[in-house]
N, C-alpha and C positions, 0 to 999 in steps of 0.2 A: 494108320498113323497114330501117334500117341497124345496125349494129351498136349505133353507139356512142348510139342511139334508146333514151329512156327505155320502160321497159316500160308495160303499159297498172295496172297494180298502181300499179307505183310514181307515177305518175303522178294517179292518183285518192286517195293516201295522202294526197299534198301536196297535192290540190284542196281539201278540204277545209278544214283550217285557213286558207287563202289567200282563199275565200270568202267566210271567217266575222270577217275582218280581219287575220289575224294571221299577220303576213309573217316573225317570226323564225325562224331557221334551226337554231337552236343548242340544246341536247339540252334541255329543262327539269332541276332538278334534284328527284333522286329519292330517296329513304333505300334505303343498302345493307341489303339480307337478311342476317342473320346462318350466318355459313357451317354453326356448329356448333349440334349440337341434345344439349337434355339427355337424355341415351340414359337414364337411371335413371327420370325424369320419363314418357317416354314408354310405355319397359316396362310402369309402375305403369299409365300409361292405359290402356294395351292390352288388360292381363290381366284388368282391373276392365270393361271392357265391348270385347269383339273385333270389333263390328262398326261400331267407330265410322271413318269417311274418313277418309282423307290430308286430305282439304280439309282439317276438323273437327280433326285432331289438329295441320295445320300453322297453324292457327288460334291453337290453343293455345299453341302453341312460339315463336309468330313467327318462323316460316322460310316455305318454298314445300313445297306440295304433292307434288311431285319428291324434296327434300328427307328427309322424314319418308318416303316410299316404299321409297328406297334405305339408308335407317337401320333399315326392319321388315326389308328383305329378309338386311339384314347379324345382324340377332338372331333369323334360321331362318324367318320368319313366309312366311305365303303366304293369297291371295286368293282362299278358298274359298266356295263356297256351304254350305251345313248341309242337313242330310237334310229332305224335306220331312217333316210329319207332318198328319194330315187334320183337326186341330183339335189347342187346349189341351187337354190333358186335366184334368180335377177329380180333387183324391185320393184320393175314390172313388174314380174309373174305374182310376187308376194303381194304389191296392189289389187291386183286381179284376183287373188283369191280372197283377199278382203268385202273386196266390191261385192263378189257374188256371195260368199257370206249375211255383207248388210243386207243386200236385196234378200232373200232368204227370211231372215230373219223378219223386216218389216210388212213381205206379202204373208206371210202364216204366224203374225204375233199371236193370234186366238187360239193358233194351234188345234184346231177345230179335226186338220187333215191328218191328225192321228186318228179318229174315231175311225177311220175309213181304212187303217192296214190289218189285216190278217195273217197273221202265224201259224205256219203249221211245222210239223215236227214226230220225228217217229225214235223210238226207244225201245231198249232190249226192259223188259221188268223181270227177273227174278221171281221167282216162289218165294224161295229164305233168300235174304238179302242182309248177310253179315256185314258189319261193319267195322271195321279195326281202327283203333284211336288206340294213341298214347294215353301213360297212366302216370300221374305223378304219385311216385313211389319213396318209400323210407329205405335207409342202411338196411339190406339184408331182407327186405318185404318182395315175397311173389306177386308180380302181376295176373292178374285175372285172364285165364285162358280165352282166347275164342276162335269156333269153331270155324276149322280151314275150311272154305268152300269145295265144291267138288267142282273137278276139270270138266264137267260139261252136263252144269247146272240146267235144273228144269226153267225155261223163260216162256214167256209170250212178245210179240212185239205189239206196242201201243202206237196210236197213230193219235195227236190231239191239234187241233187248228183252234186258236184265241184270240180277242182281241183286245182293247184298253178298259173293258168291265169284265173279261174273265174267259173263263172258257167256252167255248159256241159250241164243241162237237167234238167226241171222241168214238175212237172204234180198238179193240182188239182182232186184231189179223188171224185169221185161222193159220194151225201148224202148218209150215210148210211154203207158206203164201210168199210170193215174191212183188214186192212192190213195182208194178206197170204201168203201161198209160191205159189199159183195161181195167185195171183195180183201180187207179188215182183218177180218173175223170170219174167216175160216178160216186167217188168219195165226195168233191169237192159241188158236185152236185148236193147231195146231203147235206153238206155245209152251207151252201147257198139256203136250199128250204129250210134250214134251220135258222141263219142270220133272216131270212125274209120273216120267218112266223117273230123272232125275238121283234121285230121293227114293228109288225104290225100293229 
């Protein structure tokens, strides 16, 4: 097909009306949108219920949807979801988790029974361990290369248990080791003699 060859779009645009009788060419007339929107009006919507659409709020305004989008995004607003929660809760249950909250709080105020949790935790480490960050850059300035890691980098896995003054006990895993309850109980033994010697 040639250049100056109607596309297949445009062409099926105008099929339509042409088949249906109506051979006019010329724009129908339409009512202008109004450009501006009452920002006071919308605020009040917004804050009075946050999840309500752009559709729904440009509904209200009588503008477009576009419109009322880039007038939230101008007064801080952003299109978030909200935390899930696994049902309503009844004011019972919300009492209730209160309750056990205060008790909570007032039997561990010294917070003493942090001393007593231990962490542990295992991690792939890298040899080279590139890093890739953005670069703030000038019109027309190369950013700084860096180098692409390889598809199946030399690692070790680390194994470390800590507590609320720091770390108690690390181990690197030999190549190949599968973490068991053969390898983690005498690990966790290790750990013990080692929190025992730190206490003594």
């Amino acid at each position: 097909m040639g250049k100056d060859v109607l596309s297949i779009l445009t062409a099926q645009h105008w099929f339509h009306p042409f088949r249906n009788g109506d051979f006019e060419l010329d724009d129908l007339p339409h009512t202008e949108r109004p450009l501006g929107v009452d920002m006071d009006l919308l605020k009040q919507l917004i804050e009075q219920d946050p999840r309500l659409t752009t559709r729904y709020l440009a509904e209200r305004l009588g503008c477009s949807h576009i419109t009322v989008e880039t007038h939230l995004h101008e007064l801080g607003k952003t299109w978030k979801y909200g935390v899930w929660i696994p049902h309503e809760l009844s004011p019972i249950q919300l009492q209730q988790r209160v309750d056990a909250c205060m008790e909570l709080i007032t039997s561990h105020r010294n917070y003493q029974w942090l001393h007593n949790l231990i962490t542990g935790d295992e991690k792939w480490m890298l040899y080279i361990n590139y890093t890739y960050h953005r670069q703030w850059l000038s019109a027309g300035q190369t950013a700084v290369a860096t180098p692409k890691p390889d598809l199946h980098p030399n690692k070790v896995m680390l194994r470390v248990w800590w507590g609320v003054k720091g770390i108690i006990h690390w181990e690197i895993l030999p190549d190949g080791c599968s973490i068991t309850a053969d390898l983690y109980c005498p690990q966790l033994d290790r750990v013990a003699a080692k929190l025992k010697g730190k206490q003594d």
